[in-house]
C-alpha positions in Angstrom: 135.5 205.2 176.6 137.0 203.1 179.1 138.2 204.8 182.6 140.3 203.1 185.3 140.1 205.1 188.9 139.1 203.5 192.5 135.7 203.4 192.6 133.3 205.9 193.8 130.9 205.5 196.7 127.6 204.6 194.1 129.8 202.0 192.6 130.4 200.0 195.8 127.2 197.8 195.0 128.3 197.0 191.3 132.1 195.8 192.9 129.8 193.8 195.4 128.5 192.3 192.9 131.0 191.9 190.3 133.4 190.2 193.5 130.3 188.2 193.9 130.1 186.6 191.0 133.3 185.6 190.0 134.4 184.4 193.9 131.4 183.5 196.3 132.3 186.0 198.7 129.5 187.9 200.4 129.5 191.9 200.7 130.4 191.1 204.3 133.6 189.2 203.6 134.5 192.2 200.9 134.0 194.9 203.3 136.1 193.2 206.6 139.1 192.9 203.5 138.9 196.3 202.7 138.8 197.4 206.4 142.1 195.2 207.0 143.6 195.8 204.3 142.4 197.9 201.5 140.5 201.2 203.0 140.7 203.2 199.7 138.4 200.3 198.3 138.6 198.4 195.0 140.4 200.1 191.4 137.8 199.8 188.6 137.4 199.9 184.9 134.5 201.9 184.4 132.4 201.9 180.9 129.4 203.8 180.4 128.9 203.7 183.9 129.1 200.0 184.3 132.3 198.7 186.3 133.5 196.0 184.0 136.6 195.0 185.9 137.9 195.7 189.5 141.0 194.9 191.1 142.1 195.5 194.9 145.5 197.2 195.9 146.8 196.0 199.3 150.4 197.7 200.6 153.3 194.7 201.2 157.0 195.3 201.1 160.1 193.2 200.1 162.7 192.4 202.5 165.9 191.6 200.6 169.1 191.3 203.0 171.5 193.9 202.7 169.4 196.4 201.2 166.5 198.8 202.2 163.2 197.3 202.2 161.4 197.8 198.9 157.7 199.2 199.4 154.9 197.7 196.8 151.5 196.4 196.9 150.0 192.8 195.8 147.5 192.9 193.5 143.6 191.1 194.7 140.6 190.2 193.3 141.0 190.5 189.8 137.5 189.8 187.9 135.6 191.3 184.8 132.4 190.7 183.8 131.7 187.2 181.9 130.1 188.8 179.4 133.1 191.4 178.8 136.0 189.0 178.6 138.5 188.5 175.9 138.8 192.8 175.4 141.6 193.3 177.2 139.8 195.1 180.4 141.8 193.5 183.0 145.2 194.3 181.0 144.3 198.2 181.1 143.5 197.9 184.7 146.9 196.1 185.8 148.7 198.8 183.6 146.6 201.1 185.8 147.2 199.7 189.0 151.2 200.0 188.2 150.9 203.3 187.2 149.2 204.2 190.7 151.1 202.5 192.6 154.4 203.9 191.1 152.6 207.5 191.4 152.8 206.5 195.3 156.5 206.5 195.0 156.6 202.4 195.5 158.4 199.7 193.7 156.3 196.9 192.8 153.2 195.0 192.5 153.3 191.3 193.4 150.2 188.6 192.9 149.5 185.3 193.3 147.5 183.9 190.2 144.8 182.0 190.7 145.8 178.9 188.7 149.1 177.7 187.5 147.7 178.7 183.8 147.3 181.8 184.8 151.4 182.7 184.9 151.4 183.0 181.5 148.4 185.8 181.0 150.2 187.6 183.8 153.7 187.3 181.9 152.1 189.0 178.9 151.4 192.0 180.9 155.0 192.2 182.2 154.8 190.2 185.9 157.4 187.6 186.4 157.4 184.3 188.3 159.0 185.4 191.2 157.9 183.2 194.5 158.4 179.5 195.1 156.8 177.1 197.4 156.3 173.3 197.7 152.8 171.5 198.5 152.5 168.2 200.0 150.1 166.2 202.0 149.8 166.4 205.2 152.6 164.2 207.4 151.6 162.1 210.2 150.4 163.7 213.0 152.3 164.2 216.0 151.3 166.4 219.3 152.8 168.6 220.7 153.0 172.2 222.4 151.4 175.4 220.5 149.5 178.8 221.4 147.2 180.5 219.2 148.8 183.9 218.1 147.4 187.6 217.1 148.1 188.8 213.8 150.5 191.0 215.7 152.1 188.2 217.0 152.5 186.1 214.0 153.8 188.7 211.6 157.1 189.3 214.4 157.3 185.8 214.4 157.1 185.2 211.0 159.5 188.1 210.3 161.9 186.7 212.5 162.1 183.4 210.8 162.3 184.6 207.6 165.1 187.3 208.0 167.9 185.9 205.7 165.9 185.3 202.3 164.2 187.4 200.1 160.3 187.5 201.1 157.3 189.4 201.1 156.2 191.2 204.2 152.7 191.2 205.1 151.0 193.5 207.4 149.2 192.4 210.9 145.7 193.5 208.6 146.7 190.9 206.0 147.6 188.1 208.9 144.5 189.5 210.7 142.0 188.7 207.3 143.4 185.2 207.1 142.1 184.7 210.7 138.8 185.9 210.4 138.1 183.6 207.2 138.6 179.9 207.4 142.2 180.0 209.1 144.2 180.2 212.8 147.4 181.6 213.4 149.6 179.2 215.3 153.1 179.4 217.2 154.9 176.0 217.5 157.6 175.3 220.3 159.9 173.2 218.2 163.2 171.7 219.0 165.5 174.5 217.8 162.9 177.4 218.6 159.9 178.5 217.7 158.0 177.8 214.4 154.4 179.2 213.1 151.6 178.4 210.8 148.5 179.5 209.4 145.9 176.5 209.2 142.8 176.7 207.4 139.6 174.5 208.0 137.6 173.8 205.1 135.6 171.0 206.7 136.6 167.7 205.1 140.3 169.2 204.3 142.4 171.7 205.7 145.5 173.8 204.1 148.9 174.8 205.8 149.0 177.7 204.2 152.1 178.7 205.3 154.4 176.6 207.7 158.0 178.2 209.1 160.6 177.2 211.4 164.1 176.5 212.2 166.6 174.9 209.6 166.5 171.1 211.4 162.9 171.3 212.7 161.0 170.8 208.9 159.8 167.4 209.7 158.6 167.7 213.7 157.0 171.1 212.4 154.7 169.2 209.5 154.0 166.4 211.9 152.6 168.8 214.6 150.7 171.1 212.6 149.3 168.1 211.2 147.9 166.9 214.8 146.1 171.2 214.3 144.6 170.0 211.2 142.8 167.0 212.6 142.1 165.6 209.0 143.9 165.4 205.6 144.9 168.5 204.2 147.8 170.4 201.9 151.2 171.5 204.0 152.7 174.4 202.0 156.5 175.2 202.3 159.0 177.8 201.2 160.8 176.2 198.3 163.5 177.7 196.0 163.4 177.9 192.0 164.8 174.6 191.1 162.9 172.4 193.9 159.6 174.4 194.1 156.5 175.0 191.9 156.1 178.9 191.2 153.3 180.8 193.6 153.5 184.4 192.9 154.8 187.2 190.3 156.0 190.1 190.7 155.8 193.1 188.3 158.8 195.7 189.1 158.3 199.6 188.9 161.7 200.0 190.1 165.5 198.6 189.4 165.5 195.3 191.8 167.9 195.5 194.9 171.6 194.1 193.6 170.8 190.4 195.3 167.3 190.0 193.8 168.6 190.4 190.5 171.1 187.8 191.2 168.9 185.6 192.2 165.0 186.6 190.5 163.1 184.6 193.5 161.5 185.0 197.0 159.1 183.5 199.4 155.5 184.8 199.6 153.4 182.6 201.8 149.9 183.6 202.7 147.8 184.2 199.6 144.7 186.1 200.4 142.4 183.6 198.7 
């Protein structure tokens, strides 16, 4: 019989593995994201003593203006084994994850599919398209000033800029994981204040994973953190429903605050792929 828990000490190796296999990622990379961000380590579905699926629970919460923050975590690295596909494994261990994180007294659980295909598996197991960006190509360059921030640094900045819409908070770990992948964290002095970005190198191409400033500064901000990328690459922006492509769902555990019901959308940003 199947059982969903976190996983015990002699199953770190087969969530190695299984993470393995499915992404590319090393042991190395799993362990600095459960440092960061996850230290009670990866939820499992366990059969016959074989982890057949494993997901990882990092803590966000939901700023909404004009109510209390809402407390929930985003759902990571969702993989079962090839050879155990198709029987429903990584339904049970969503419905599991909910369960603990509602146990915790939180709200939510938020994730950002993998593909755009993917919204609808996730829609059958009761998450919602709930986060909106748009992608673009990179505009042309333009230099200017910019500092390289800490994760400390970024999320206050970041917070600042996005403190009149509905949007997922992250923590300095999360900003702090992006950093030590592929990415930099970037401050921008723009014309009508400051503006920030996270830029990841992948060689040949780069992504804005996130780029945020001032209502008036959305062009000069693409054109500089182009001149950061020093290549072609994808510029990702905060969109709303009717002008952006969906990014993320969110599952609620909760009743919604009053003006997210109204509205049923948010910004998310960094994904930790």
């Amino acid at each position: 019989m199947a059982e969903c828990r976190h996983a015990r000490p002699q199953e770190r190796e087969q969530t190695h593995q299984l993470w393995r296999k499915v992404f590319g990622d090393e042991p190395q990379a799993q362990e600095a994201f459960y440092g960061l961000c996850a230290p009670q380590g990866p939820l499992v579905l366990v059969e016959e003593g074989q982890v057949e699926s494993m997901l990882v629970l990092t803590p966000v919460s939901l700023a909404c203006p004009a109510a209390a923050p809402c407390q929930g975590t985003y759902l990571y690295a969702l993989a079962t084994n090839p050879h155990s596909r198709g029987k429903g494994y990584a339904a049970q261990l969503m419905d599991a994850a909910a369960q603990w994180t509602a146990d915790q007294g939180m709200d939510f659980v938020c994730t950002v599919p993998a593909a755009p295909s993917l919204f609808q598996f996730f829609g059958k197991n009761s998450f919602e398209p709930a986060f909106y960006h748009l992608r673009t190509p990179l505009p042309a360059p333009q230099e200017g000033p910019w500092q390289e921030l800490t994760p400390q640094e970024y999320v206050a900045l970041r917070e600042e800029l996005l403190g009149g819409i509905p949007h997922i908070v992250h923590t300095p770990g999360q900003a702090a994981f992006e950093g030590q992948l592929h990415g930099t964290l970037y401050r921008l002095d723009l014309t009508h204040g400051p503006g920030c970005a996270v830029v990841e190198d992948w060689g040949k191409f780069h992504i804005v994973k996130e780029l945020l400033c001032l209502p008036g500064d959305e062009e000069e901000g693409g054109r500089r953190v182009a001149h950061l990328c020093h290549g072609p690459g994808e510029l990702r922006t905060p969109a709303g429903r009717a002008e952006g492509a969906p990014f993320g769902a969110i599952r609620w555990l909760t009743e919604p605050p009053a003006l997210w019901q109204q509205t049923r959308r948010g910004y998310l940003g960094l994904a930790l792929d």
